[in-house]
Structure formats: structure tokens, C-alpha cells
C-alpha positions in Angstrom: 0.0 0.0 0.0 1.7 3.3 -1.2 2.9 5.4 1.6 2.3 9.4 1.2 4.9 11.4 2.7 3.1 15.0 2.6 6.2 17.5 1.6 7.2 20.0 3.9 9.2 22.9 2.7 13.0 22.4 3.5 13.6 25.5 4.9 10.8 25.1 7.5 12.4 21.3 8.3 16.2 23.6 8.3 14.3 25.9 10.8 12.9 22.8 13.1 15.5 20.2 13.4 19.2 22.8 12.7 22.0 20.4 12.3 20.2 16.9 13.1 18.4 17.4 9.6 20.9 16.4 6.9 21.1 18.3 3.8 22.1 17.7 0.5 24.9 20.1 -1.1 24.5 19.4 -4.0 22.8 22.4 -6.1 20.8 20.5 -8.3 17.9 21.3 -11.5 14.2 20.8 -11.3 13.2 18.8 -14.0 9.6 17.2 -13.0 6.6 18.4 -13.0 6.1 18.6 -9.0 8.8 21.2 -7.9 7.9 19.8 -4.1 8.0 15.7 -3.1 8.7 14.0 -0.1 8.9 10.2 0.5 11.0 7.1 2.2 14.1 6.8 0.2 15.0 3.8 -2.0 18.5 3.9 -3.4 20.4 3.0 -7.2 23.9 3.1 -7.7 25.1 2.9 -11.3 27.5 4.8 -14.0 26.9 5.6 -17.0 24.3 2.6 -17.3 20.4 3.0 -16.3 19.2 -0.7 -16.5 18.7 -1.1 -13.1 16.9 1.9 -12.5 14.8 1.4 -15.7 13.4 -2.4 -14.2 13.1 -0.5 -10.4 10.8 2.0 -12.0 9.2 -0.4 -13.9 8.0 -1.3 -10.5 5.1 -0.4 -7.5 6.9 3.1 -6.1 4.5 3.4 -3.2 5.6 6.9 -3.0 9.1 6.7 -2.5 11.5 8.4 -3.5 14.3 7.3 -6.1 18.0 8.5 -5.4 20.5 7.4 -7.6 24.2 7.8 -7.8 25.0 8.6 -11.2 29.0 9.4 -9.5 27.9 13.1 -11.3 28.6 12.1 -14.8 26.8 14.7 -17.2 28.3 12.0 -20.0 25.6 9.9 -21.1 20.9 10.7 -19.3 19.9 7.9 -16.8 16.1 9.1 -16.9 14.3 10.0 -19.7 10.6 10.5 -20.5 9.7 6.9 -20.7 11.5 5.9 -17.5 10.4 8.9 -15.6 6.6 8.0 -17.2 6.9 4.2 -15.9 8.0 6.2 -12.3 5.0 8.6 -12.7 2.7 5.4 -13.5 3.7 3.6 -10.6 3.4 5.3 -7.9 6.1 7.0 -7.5 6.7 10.7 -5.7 10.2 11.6 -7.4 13.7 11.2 -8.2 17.2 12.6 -7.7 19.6 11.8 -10.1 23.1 12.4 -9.4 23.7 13.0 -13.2 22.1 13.9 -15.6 18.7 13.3 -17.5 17.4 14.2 -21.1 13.6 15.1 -22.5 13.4 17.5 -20.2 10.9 19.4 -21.6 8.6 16.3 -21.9 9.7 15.8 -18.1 8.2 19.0 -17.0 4.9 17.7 -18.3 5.3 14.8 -15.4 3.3 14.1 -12.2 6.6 13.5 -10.6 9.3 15.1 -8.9 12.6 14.9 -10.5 16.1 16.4 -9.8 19.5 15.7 -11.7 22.7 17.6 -12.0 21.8 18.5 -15.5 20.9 17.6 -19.4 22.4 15.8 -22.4 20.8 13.8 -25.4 23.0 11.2 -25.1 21.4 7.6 -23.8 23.0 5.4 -21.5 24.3 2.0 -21.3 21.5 -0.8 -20.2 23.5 -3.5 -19.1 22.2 -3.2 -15.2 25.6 -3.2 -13.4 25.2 -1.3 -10.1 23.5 -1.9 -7.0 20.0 -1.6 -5.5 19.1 -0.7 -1.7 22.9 0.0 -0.8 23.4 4.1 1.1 24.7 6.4 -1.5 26.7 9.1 -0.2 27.0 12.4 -2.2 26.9 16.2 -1.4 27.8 15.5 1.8 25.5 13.3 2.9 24.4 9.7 2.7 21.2 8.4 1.5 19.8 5.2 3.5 16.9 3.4 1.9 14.4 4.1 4.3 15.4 7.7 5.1 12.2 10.1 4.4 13.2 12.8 1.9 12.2 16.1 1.0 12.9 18.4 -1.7 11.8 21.3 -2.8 13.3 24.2 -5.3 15.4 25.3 -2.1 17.1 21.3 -1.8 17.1 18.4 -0.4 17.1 17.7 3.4 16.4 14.1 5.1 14.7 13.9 8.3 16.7 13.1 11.3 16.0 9.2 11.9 14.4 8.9 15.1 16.7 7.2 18.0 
């Protein structure tokens, strides 16, 4: 059953929780068409290659929230706007793409939240070589699957997990 995470605006969580929140510094794009998501965090690491993203998607979201460790490359687009429209499809409340995406102007057009470093035409490799559910660490934080995430057009902070 999908979870909804309501999204709260980052600076208000900055303002609440001061340094237990963690946020992202990473200055990253808006891409999808909901500039505000929030949901647990599920987790991708892969270079350069977006098979294993592309069969995740393919899959029930539930409302989370996709982050995937592209290690920054701005080489080769891990989403597009058919895997972003299999996210939007199935349930899922956005993505953050550390690297880079393409169709963006079809990905504006999206029920879906999605943030990447930047754009390029070029596809990527679909071979599936990464890992799924493993923390990603970039912009001076890590990502746990499990975390609950917010974004918004002022970044991306996860909630301090309770103790």
C-alpha cells in the first residue's frame, strides 16, 4: 500500500530540526513536473548505465523516493521520458539523479518530482551493473533506503531518523 509522505518545505524542516536534519549540497535542477516531493528513500547506484533503475521503476513506487548515484557524470541521461513515465505510472513521488537526464521538456509535463545535475541527449548504457538498496553518499550526505526525503526548489534535506 503506497505510503504518502506530505512534503514540507525544507527551509521550514532547516528551521525545526538545525544540524540533526541532513542536507544535500548538491545544487541540483528541477526537471519534473512537482517542484515539491517527499517520501522514504529507495536507493540505485550505477555509472553511465540505467538498466537497473529502468526495471526499479518499472516497479510499484509506493511513494518513494528514487535516489540514484550517477557518481555526477553529465556523459551519457539515466532518466528519460519513458522511464520517468513508468516512475509517474507507478506510484512514485520523485527522483534525484546524481547526473544527468534528457527530454526535459517532456519531463516538466510529469506528475513527478525529478532532480539531476543537468541535461544531455545522449542515452545510457542498459546492461544493469550497479546496486539496489545499498546508502549512497553524495553532497555531503548519505542516503539510506528508508530515510524520508524532502525536496523542494530550495534542496534536499532528510529527516533526522528517530533514535
Amino acid at each position: 500500500m503506497p505510503e504518502t509522505v506530505t512534503p514540507v518545505p525544507t527551509a521550514d524542516l532547516v528551521d525545526r530540526y538545525g544540524t540533526e536534519l541532513r542536507v544535500c549540497d548538491v545544487q541540483f535542477r528541477q526537471f519534473g513536473g512537482h517542484r515539491g516531493f517527499a517520501g522514504r528513500v529507495r536507493t540505485v547506484s550505477c555509472h553511465e548505465d540505467n538498466g537497473l533503475l529502468r526495471d526499479l521503476l518499472r516497479t510499484p513506487g509506493d511513494g518513494a523516493v528514487l535516489v540514484v548515484d550517477g557518481g555526477g557524470s553529465l556523459r551519457t541521461a539515466l532518466v528519460g521520458d519513458l522511464i520517468a513515465g513508468a516512475a509517474q505510472d507507478n506510484g512514485w513521488a520523485g527522483l534525484v539523479l546524481h547526473g544527468a537526464v534528457r527530454d526535459s521538456a517532456a519531463l516538466a509535463d510529469l506528475r513527478l518530482g525529478v532532480k539531476a545535475l543537468g541535461t544531455i541527449p545522449r542515452k545510457s548504457a542498459k546492461t544493469g551493473t550497479g546496486s539496489v538498496d545499498a546508502p549512497v553518499t553524495f553532497g555531503g550526505i548519505t542516503f539510506h533506503p528508508g530515510d524520508i526525503l524532502h525536496a523542494d526548489d530550495d534542496g534536499i534535506a532528510l529527516l533526522p531518523t528517530p533514535s
